[in-house]
C-alpha positions, 0 to 999 in steps of 0.5 A: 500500500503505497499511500498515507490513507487507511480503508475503513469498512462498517457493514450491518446486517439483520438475519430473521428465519435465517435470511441475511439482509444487508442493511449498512455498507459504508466505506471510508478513507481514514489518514494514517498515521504519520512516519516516525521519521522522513525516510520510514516510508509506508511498506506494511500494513495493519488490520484491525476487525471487530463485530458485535451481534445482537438479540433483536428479539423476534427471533431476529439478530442484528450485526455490525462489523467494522475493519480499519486497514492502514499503511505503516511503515516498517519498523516495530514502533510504528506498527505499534504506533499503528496498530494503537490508532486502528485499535481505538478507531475500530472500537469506538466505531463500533460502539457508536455502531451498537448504539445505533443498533440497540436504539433501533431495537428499542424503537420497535 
């Protein structure tokens, strides 16, 4: 991955009487972290994953997903340095995501 942008990816679904239907697929750009020093260049990559599912009653579930892919470069402390910002994205993503999902839940 030859640029300063990460790849964000949050998708929803619902699944009842196990039918999967789509509900959310966002894609976003996201900057990256910048290099520790003017000569680290971008030439690895993290990806940080998580998902959530949820009881919606009715036997029915809701499911969010969300994945952050950044470019790093390529020495131990910025990939931890990485790493750190995709972990953190990711998770309040998704808690902001479950939120959304659990209101929806209540509001039925």
């Amino acid at each position: 991955m030859a640029s300063d942008t990460g790849i964000a990816m949050i998708t929803a679904t619902k699944t009842k009487a196990k039918v999967v239907t789509p509900v959310k697929e966002e894609v976003e750009s996201i900057p990256a972290p910048a290099p520790s020093s003017p000569t680290d260049r971008f030439i690895a990559e993290v990806t940080y994953s998580g998902g959530v599912t949820l009881n919606m009653g009715n036997y029915e579930s809701g499911r969010v997903d969300v994945s952050l892919r950044l470019p790093s470069a390529f020495n131990p402390t910025a990939i931890e340095r990485t790493y750190q910002m995709a972990r953190s994205w990711v998770q309040e993503r998704l808690a902001q995501e479950v939120v959304a999902l659990e209101k929806d839940r209540a509001d039925r």
